[in-house]
N, C-alpha and C positions, 0 to 999 in steps of 0.2 A: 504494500500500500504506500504511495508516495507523500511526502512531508505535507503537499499541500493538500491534498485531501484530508491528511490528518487534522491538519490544520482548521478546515472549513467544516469540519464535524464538530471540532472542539467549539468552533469560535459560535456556530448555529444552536449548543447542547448549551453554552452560555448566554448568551440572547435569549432563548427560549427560557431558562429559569429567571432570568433576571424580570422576563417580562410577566411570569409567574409569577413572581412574588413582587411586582409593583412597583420595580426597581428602575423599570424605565418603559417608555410606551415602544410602540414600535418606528417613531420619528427621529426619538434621541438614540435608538440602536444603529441608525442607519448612517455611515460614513460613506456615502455618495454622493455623486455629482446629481443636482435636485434635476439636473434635464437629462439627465440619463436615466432617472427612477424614481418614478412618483407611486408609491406605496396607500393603498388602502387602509384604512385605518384598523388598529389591532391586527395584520398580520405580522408576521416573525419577521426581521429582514435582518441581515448582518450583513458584516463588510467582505468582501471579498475583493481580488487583486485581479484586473484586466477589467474587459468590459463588461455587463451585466445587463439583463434587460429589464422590464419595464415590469411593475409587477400589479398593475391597475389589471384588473379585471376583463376592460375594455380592453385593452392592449393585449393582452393571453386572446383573449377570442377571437380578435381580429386575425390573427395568426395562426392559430389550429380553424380557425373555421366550423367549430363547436357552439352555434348561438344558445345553445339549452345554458351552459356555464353561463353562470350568474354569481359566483363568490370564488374567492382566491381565500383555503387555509392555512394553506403555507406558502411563502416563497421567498427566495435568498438571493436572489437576480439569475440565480443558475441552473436552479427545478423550481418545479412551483406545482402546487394537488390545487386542480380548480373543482369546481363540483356543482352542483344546479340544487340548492339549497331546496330543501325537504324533503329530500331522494339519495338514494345511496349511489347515484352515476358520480363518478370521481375520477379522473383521469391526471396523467401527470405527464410535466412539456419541460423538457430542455431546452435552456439558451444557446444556442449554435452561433452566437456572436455577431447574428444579424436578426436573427428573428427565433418565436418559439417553436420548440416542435417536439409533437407527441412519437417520442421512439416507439416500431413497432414492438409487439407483445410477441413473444416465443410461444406462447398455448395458451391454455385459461383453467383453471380453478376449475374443479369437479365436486368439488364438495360447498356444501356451505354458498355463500353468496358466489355467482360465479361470476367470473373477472378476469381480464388479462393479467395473463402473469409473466416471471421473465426467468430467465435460469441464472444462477449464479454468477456463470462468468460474465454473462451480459450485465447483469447489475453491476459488478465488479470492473467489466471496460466501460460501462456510462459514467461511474462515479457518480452516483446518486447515495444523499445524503445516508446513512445507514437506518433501516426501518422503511425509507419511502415506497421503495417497491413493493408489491407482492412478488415472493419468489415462488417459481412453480416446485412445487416438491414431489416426487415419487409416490404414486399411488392416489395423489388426490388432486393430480394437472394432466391435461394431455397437451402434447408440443406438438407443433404446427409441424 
């Protein structure tokens, strides 16, 4: 796993508590350029190094092409879980450093709610935050 990833887990696992415990909003977390990311209120954002995109709602949407998505519950400028508030549709868009975009899914969940899932090494070549994915696991995913 490389330093920066280490890095952007630690730095997201602290934002996320600190904004837990009312230590800061999601505005004063945010060490970015205000025209490169204008943040929803109360989601997570941390700092991260290079570009990042845009973590407005509007912005995610216009880019995956997904109008149902109506709310952003996470996003770091570099993943983001948008979702269509009162429903469990929830998908999740990586920043490709010009626009977002929903990485294909490897198969889907067989059991329980089903859902694209991804296999480990893919999660592991995206570098998505640890937890964000669903991973497909043996016996309860089938792979594309």
């Amino acid at each position: 796993m490389s330093t920066t990833r280490i890095s952007t887990r630690i730095a997201s696992a602290v934002a996320a508590v600190a904004l837990s415990l009312g230590m800061a909003t999601a505005a004063a977390a945010v060490d970015l350029n205000p025209a490169a990311l204008s943040s929803q209120a109360g989601v997570p954002v941390v700092n991260a190094s290079g570009p990042v995109g845009n973590c407005h709602i509007a912005a995610i949407r216009a880019d995956i092409g997904v109008d149902a998505m109506n709310t952003v519950t996470f996003c770091d400028g570099r993943w983001a879980e948008v979702g269509a508030a009162g429903s469990d549709y929830i998908l999740h868009a990586t920043w490709t450093g010009t626009r977002w975009h929903l990485p294909p899914f490897d198969g889907v969940t067989t059991t329980g709610l089903q859902r694209g899932c991804y296999t480990a090494e893919t999660i592991d070549r995206l570098g998505a935050p640890n937890g964000l994915l669903t991973e497909c696991v043996a016996g309860q995913s089938q792979l594309h």
